[in-house]
C-alpha positions as CSV (number, residue, x, y, z in Angstrom):
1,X,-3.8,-15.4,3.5
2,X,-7.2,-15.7,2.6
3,X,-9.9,-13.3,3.4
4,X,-13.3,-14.4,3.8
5,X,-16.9,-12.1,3.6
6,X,-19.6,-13.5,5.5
7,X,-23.5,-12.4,6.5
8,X,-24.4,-12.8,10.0
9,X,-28.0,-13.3,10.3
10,X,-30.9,-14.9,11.8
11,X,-30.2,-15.5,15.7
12,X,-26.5,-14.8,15.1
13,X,-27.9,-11.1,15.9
14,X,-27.3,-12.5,19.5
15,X,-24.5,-14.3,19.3
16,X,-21.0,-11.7,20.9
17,X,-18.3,-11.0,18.9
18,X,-16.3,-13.3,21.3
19,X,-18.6,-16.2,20.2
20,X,-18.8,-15.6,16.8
21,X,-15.1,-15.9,17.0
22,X,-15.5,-19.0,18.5
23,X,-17.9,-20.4,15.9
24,X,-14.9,-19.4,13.2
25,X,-12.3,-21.5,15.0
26,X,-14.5,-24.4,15.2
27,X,-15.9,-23.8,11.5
28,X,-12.2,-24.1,10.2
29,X,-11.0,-26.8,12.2
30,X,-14.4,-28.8,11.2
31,X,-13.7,-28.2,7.3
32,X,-10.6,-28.9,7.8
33,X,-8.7,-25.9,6.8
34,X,-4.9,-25.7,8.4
35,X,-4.6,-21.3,10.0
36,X,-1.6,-21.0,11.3
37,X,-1.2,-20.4,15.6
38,X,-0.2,-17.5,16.9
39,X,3.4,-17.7,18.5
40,X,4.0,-18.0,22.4
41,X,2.7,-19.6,25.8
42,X,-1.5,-19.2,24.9
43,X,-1.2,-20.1,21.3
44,X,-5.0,-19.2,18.9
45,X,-5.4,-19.2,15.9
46,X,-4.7,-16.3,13.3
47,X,-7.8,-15.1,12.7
48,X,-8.4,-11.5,12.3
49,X,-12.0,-9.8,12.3
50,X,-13.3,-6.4,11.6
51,X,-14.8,-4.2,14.5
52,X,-18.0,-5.8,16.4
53,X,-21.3,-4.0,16.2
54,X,-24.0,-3.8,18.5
55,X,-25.8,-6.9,20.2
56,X,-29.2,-7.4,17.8
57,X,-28.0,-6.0,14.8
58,X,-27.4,-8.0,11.7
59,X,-25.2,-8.0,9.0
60,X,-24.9,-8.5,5.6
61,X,-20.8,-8.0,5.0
62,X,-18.8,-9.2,8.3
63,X,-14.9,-9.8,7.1
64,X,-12.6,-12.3,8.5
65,X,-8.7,-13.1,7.6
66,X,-7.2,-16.2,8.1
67,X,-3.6,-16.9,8.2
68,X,-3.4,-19.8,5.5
69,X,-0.1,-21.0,3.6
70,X,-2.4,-23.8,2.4
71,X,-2.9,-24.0,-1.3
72,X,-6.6,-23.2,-1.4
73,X,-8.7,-22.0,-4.1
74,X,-11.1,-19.2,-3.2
75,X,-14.0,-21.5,-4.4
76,X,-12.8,-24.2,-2.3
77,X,-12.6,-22.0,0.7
78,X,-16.2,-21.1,0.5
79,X,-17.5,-24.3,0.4
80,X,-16.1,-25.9,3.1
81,X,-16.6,-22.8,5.7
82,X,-20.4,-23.0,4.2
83,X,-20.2,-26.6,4.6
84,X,-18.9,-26.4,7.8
85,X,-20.1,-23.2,9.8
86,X,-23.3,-22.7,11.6
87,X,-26.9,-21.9,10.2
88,X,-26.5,-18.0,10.8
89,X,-22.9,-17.3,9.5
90,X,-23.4,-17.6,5.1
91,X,-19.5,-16.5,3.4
92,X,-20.5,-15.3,-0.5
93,X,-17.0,-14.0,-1.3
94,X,-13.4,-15.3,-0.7
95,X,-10.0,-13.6,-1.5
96,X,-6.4,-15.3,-1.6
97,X,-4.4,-12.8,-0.9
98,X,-0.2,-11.8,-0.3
99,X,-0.5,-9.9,3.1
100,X,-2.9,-9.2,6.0
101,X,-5.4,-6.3,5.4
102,X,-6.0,-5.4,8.2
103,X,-9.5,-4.3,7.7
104,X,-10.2,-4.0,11.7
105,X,-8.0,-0.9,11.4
106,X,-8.3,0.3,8.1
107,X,-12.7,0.8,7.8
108,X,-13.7,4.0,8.9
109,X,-17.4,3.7,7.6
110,X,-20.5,1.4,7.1
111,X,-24.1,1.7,5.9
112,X,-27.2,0.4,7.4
113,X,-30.3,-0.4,6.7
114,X,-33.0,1.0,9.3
115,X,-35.7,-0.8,8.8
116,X,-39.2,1.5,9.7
117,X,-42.4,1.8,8.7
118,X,-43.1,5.2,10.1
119,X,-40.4,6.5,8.9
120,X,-41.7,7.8,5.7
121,X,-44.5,9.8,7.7
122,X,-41.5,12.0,9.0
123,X,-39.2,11.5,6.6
124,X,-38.0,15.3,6.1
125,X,-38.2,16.2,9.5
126,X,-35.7,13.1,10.4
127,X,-33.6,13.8,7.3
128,X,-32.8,17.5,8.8
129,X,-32.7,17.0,12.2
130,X,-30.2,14.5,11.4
131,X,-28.1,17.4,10.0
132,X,-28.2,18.8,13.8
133,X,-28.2,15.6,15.7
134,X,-26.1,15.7,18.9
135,X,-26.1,12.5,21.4
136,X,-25.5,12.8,25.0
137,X,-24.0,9.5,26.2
138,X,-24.8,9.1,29.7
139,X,-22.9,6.0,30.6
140,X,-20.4,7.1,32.8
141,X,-19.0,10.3,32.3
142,X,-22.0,12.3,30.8
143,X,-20.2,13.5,27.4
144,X,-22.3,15.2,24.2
145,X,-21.4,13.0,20.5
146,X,-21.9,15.9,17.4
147,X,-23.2,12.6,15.4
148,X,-24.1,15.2,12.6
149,X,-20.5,14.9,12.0
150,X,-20.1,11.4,11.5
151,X,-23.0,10.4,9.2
152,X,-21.8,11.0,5.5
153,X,-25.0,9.9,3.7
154,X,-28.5,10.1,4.9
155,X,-32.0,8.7,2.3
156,X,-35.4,7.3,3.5
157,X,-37.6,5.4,1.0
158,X,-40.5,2.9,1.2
159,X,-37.7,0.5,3.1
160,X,-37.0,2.9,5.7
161,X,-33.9,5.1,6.9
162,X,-30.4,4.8,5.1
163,X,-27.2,5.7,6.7
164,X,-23.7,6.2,5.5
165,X,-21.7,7.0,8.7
166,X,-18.3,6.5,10.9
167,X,-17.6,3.1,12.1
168,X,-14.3,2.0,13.4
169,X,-11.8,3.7,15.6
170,X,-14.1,7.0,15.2
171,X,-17.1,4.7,15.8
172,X,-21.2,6.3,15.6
173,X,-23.2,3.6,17.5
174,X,-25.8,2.8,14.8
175,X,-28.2,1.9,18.6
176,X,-27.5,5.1,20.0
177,X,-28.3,6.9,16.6
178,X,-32.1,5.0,16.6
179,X,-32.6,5.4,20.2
180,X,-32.4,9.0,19.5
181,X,-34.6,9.0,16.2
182,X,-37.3,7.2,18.8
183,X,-37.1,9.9,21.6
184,X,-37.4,12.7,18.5
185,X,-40.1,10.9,16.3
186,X,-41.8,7.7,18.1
187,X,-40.8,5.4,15.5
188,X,-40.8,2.0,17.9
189,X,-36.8,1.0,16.5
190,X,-35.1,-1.7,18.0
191,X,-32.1,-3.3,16.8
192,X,-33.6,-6.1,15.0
193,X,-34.8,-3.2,12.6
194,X,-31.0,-2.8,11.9
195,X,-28.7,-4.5,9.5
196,X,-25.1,-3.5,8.2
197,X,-24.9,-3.0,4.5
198,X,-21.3,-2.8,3.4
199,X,-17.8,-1.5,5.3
200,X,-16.2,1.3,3.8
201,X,-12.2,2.2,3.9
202,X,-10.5,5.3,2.8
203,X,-8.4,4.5,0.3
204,X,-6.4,6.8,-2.6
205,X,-8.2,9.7,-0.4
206,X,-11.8,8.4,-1.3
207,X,-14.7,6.6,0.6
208,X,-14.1,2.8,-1.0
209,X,-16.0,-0.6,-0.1
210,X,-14.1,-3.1,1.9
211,X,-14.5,-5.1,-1.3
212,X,-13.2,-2.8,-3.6
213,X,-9.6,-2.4,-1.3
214,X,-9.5,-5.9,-1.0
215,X,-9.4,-6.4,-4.6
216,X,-6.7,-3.5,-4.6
217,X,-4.4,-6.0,-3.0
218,X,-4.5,-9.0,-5.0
């Protein structure tokens, strides 16, 4: 196995999840780098990615595990995939490792980056409302989200907003999160202002970086 961090960027902020996964086949099969196929009638090939985020929104830490019995060295690894993949995917880390992660199920946080100007003009007001904040979803069944409870770390400096909070099978839409702060404070967010710092998994009963677990397992 070999697990692979990677930056999505530039105009891959509007590339879906299901096309990015696309552009990952054909970057391995263009570098030349034998995954293994699933079994059965509609055969893919074994590559496993963490949770999607929101159309628009970059990211600096994507993670992708590919089913490899290949030899490769991690080195190796990333320089064909850079070599190979196109303009706005950029892998900076590679790990060889025994078994599958599974880091789709297994992250349960990330931080962003919420890029804002404005944001320091308010910046206590939005630091305790977000102590409060409740988000009623109105697509289809009208249902009230207590996102107070899901955001684990909140700063604002001269960069703008920082947020620690739940992402994954408990998921806080970092969208629905800025669309409320623009209702509440006027600050003109859209989700090019947002990018994904890190992904965060609880492991040994503490908040750890997806990079930190993987290196658990090697």
């Amino acid at each position: 196995m070999i697990t692979i961090a990677f930056e999505k960027k530039d105009n891959g902020i509007y590339v879906a999840h299901t096309d990015i996964l696309r552009s990952l086949n054909r970057t391995f099969r263009r570098a030349g780098i034998l995954v293994n196929y699933s079994k059965g009638y509609n055969r893919h090939m074994n590559l496993k990615l963490t949770q999607p985020l929101p159309f628009g929104i970059a990211s600096k830490e994507e993670w992708v595990t590919a089913d490899i019995d290949e030899n490769y060295q991690a080195e190796e690894i990333l320089r064909l995939f850079n070599e190979n993949c196109p303009p706005y995917l950029y892998a900076y880390k590679a790990y060889k490792i025994d078994a599958n992660p599974n880091l789709g199920g297994k992250v349960v946080a990330s931080d962003y980056r919420i890029k804002s100007d404005k944001a320091i003009t308010f910046a206590q007001d939005i630091l305790s409302k977000l102590k409060t904040l409740e988000i009623t979803k109105t697509r289809g069944e009208q249902k009230t989200l207590r996102a107070n409870e899901l955001i684990y770390k909140a700063d604002i400096d001269t960069e703008g907003i920082y947020l620690l909070q739940a992402f994954g099978n408990i998921n806080l839409r970092i969208d629905l999160v800025a669309q409320e702060l623009n209702k509440l404070f006027d600050l003109d967010l859209t989700n090019t202002d947002l990018v994904r710092l890190n992904q965060y998994v609880m492991y040994e009963e503490k908040l750890v970086t997806a990079d930190e677990y993987i290196k658990s397992l090697i």
